[in-house]
VEXGUMI-755432 format. One record per residue: residue in one letter; residue number from 1; x, y, z of N, C-alpha, C in turn. Coordinates in steps of 0.1 Angstrom, whole numbers, plus 5000, padded with zeros to 4 digits. Each point is the difference from the previous one (the first is absolute). Layout:
BEGIN
  res    n    nx    ny    nz   cax   cay   caz    cx    cy    cz
    A  NUM     X     Y     Z     X     Y     Z     X     Y     Z
...
REM end
This chain:
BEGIN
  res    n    nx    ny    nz   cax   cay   caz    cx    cy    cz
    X    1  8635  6381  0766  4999  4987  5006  4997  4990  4989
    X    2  5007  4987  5005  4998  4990  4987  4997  4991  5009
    X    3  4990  4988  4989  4998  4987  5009  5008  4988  4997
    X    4  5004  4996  5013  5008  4990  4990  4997  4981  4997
    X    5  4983  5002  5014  5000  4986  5000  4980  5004  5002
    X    6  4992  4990  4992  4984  4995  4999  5001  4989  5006
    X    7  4992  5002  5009  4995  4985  5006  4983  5000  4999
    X    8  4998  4990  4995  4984  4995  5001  4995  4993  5013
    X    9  4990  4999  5004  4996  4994  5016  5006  4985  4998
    X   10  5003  5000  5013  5002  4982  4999  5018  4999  4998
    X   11  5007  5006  4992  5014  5002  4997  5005  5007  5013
    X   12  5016  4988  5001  5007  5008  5013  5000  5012  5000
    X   13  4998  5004  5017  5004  5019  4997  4984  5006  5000
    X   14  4990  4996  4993  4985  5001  5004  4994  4993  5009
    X   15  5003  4990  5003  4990  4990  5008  4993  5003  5011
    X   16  5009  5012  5008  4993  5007  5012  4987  5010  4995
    X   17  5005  5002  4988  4992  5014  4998  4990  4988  4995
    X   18  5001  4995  4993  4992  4989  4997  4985  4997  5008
    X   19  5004  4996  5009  4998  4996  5017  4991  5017  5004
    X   20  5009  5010  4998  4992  5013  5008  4988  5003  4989
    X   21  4999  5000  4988  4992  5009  4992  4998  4987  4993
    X   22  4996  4990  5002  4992  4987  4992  5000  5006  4986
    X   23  4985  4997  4993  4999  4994  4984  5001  5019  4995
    X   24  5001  5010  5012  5005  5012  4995  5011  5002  4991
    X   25  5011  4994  5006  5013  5004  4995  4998  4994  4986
    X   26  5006  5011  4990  5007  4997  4987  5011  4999  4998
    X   27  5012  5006  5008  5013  5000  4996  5008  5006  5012
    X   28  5012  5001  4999  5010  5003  5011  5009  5005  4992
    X   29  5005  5013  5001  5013  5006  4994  5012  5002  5008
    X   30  5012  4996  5001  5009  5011  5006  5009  5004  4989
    X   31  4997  5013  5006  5007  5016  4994  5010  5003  5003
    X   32  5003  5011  4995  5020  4995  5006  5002  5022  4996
    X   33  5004  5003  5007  5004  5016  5002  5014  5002  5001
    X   34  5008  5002  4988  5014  5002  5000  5005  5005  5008
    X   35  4993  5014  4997  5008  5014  5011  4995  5001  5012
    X   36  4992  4994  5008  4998  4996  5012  5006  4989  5006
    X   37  5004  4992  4992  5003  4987  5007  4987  4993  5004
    X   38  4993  4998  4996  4984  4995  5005  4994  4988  4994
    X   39  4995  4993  5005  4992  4990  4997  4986  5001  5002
    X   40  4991  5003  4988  4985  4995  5007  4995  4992  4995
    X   41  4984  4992  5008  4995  4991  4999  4988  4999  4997
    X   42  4992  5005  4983  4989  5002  5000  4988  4991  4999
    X   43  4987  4998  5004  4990  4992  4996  4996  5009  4988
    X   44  4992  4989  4988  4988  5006  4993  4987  4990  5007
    X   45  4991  5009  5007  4989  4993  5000  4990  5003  4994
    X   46  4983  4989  4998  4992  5007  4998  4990  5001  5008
    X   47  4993  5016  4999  4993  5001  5008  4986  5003  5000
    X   48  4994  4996  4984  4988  5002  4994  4996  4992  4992
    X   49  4988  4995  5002  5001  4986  4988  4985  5001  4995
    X   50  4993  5004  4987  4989  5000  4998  4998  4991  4989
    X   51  4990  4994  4999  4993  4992  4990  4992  5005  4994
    X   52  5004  4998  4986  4988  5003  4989  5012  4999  4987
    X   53  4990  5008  4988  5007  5001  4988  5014  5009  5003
    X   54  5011  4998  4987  5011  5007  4999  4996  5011  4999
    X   55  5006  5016  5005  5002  5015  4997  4997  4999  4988
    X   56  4991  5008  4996  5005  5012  4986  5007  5006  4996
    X   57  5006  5005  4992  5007  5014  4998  4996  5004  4995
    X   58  5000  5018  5003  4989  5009  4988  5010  5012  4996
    X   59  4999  4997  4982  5004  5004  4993  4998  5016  4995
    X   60  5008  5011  5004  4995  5011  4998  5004  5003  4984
    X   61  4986  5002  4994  5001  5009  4986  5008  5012  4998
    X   62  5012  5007  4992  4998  5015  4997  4989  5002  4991
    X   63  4998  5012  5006  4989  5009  4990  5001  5011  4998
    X   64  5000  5009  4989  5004  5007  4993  4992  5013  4993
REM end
């Protein structure tokens, strides 16, 4: 599957979804399925939002 069109909220083609999943939605994909003949229509939303500092990453040492 390939995408062939991003829509951000507010852009035609999102508006509804816009409208269903408010300040959730991040984006709108349609995907496109050659060998099916298919069209799909994906949201990215979010669905967890915490406050505080940025992640860590923890760095594993080898040891020897």
């Amino acid at each position: 599957m390939r995408t062939r069109l991003t829509l951000h909220p507010g852009q035609d083609g999102a508006k509804q979804l816009c409208v269903q999943y408010g300040d959730r939605l991040v984006c709108v994909r349609y995907r496109y399925d050659e060998q099916k003949k298919r069209r799909y229509k994906t949201v990215e939303l979010i669905v967890e939002e915490n406050a505080g500092s940025l992640f860590r990453v923890r760095r594993q040492t080898a040891t020897a």
